[in-house]
PALOFI-671933 format. One line per field, with one value per residue (C-alpha): residue in three letters; x, y, z. Coordinates in pm, 1 decimal. Example, Ala and Ser with C-alpha at 12.3 -4.5 7.8 and 13.67 -1.06 7.14 Angstrom:
resn: (ALA_SER)
east: (1230.0_1367.0)
north: (-450.0_-106.0)
up: (780.0_714.0)
***
This chain:
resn: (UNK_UNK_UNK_UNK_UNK_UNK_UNK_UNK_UNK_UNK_UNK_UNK_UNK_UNK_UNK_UNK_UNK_UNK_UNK_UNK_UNK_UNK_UNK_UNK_UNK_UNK_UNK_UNK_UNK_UNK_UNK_UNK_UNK_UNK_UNK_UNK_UNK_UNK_UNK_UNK_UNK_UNK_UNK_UNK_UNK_UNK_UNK_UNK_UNK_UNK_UNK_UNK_UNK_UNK_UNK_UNK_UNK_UNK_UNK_UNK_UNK_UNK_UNK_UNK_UNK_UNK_UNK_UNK_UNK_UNK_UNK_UNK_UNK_UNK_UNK_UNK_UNK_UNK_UNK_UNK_UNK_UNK_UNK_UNK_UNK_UNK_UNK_UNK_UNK_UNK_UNK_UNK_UNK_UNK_UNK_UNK_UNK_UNK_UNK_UNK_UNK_UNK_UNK_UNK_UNK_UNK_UNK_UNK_UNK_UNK_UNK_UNK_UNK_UNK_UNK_UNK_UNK_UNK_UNK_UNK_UNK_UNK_UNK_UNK_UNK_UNK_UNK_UNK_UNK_UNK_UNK_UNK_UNK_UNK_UNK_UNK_UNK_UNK_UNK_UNK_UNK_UNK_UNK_UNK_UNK_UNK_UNK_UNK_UNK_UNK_UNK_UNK_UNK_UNK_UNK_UNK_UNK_UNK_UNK_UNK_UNK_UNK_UNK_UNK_UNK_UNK_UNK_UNK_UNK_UNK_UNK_UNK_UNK)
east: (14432.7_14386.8_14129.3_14011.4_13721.3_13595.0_13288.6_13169.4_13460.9_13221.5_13509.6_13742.8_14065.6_14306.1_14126.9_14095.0_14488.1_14521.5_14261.2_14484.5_14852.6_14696.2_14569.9_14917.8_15082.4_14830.1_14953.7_14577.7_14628.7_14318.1_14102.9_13716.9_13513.8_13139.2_13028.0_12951.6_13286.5_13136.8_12955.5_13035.0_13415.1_13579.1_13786.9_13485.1_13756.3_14016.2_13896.3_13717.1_14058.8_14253.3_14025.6_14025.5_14425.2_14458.3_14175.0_14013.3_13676.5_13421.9_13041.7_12818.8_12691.8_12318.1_12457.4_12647.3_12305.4_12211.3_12490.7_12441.1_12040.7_12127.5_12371.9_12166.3_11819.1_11895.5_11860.7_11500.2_11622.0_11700.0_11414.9_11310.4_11625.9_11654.6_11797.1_12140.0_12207.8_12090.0_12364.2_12616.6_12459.2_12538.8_12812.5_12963.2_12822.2_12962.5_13304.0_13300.0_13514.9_13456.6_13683.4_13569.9_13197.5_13250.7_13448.1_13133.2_12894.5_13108.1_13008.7_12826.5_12565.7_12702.5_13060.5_13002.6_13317.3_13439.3_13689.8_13791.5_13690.3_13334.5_13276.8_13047.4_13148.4_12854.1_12957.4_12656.0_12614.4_12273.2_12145.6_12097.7_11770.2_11888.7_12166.3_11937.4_11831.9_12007.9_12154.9_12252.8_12427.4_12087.1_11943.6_11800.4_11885.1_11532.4_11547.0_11856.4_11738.7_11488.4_11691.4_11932.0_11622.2_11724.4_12105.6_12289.6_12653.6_12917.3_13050.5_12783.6_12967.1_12732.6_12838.4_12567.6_12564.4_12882.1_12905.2_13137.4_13037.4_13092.8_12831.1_13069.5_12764.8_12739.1_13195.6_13312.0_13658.2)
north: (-1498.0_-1697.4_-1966.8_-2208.1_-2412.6_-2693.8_-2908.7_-3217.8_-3463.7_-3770.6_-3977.5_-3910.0_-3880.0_-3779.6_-3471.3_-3411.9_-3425.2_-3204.6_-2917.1_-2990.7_-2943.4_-2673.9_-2450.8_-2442.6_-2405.0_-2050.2_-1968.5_-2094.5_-2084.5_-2272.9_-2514.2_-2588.3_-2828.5_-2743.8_-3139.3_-3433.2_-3590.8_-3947.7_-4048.9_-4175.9_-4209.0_-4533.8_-4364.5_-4285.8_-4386.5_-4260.6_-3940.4_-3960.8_-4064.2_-3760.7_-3491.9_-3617.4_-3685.4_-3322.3_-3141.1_-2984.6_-2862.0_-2994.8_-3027.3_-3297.6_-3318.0_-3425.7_-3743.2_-3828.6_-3821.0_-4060.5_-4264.8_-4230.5_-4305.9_-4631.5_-4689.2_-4642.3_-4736.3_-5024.4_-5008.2_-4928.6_-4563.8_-4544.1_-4717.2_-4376.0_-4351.7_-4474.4_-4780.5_-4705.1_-4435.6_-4691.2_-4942.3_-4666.4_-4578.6_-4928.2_-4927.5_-4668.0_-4772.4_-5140.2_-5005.5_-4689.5_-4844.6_-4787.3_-4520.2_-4286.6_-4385.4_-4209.5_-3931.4_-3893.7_-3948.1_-3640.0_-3386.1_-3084.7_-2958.7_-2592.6_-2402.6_-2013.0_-1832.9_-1525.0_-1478.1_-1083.0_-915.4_-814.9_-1011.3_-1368.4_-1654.9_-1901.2_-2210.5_-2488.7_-2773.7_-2654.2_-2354.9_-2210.7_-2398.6_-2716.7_-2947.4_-3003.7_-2718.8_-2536.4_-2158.7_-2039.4_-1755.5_-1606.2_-1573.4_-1241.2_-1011.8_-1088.9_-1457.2_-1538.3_-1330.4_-1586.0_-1835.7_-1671.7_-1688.3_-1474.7_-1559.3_-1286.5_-1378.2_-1136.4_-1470.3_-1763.0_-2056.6_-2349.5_-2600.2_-2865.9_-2778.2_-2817.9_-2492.8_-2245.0_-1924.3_-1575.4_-1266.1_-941.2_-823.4_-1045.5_-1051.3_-760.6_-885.3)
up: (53.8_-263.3_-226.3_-511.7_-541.8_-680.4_-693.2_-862.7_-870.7_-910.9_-808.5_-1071.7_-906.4_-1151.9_-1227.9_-882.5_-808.0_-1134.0_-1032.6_-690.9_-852.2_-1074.0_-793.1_-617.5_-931.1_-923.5_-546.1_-424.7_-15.4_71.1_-145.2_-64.8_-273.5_-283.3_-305.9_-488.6_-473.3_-514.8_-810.9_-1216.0_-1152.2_-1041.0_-764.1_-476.3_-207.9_-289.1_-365.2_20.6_116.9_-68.9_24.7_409.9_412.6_263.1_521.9_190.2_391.6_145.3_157.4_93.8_-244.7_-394.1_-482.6_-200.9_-14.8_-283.2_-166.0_179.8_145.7_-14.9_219.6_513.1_364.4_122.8_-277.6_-245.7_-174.5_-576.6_-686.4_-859.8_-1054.8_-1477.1_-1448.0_-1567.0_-1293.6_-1061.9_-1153.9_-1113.6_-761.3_-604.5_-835.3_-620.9_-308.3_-325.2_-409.7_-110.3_190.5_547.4_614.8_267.2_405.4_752.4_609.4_345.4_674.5_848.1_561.5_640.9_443.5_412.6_494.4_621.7_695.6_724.7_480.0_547.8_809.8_721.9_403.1_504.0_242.3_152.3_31.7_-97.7_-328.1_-541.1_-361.4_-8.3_21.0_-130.0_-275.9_-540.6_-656.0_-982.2_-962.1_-1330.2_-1447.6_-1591.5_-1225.9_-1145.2_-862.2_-708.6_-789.3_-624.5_-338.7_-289.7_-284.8_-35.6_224.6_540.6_468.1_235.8_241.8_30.7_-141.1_-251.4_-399.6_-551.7_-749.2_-896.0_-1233.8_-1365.8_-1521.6_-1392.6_-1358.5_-1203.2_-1090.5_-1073.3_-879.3_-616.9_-618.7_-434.8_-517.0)
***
């Protein structure tokens, strides 16, 4: 099985239906999307809408918490934010519809599967212990162990960062 993943759409749905017609083009059998699929890009809707209509399991990201918070808590949730990515918070908010909204309310925090038999896949926004937290190729052995906690899946994906990356030592494919 060929799976592809992807993270960090920020609402930009164009690139989102490329990554999509690119992945197929590759023979991908299942897509997952590690998060943060609101945010920056004027499509936070429709890229709800796409990722729901296609059943592309996907995590909640660190900023769709941020959009959720100010949904649920008012703009006083962002007061800690600069200014500008305050505007683009309600920005987003204003313009998320009520069907995107639930289907952003729906997300879980984390997808575990197993994905052979035997081999555990781990997929997170930031880390294990949070969607905000940063994992970077430079990570040590005993560094991401701590972040791991008590779970030690074969497969971590995190996205978060926006830089791609790939451990052959923690890929046993």
């Amino acid at each position: 099985m060929l799976i592809a993943f992807i993270s960090d759409v920020h609402g930009n749905l164009p690139a989102l239906k490329a990554a999509m017609d690119d992945a197929k083009a590759q023979g991908v059998n299942k897509i997952i999307c590690a998060g943060d699929i609101t945010g920056y890009g004027p499509f936070p809707s429709e890229v709800c809408t796409f990722l729901a209509e296609n059943k592309i399991p996907t995590i909640s990201g660190n900023y769709d918490g941020k959009v959720l918070d100010v949904i649920k808590q008012g703009k006083s949730a962002a007061a800690k934010l600069q200014k500008k990515k305050r505007e683009l918070l309600f920005w987003t908010v204003k313009h998320l519809q009520k069907s995107p909204r639930n289907f952003l309310e729906s997300l879980p925090a984390s997808i575990e599967e197993e994905i052979l038999p035997g081999r555990k896949l781990l997929v997170v926004h930031g880390s294990p212990l949070s969607n905000d937290e940063d994992i970077y190729s430079s990570i040590t052995a005993a560094g991401l162990s701590l972040k791991l906690g008590d779970n030690h899946p074969d497969i971590l994906v995190c996205g978060h960062t926006h830089i791609p990356f790939a451990n052959a030592s923690a890929v046993f494919l």
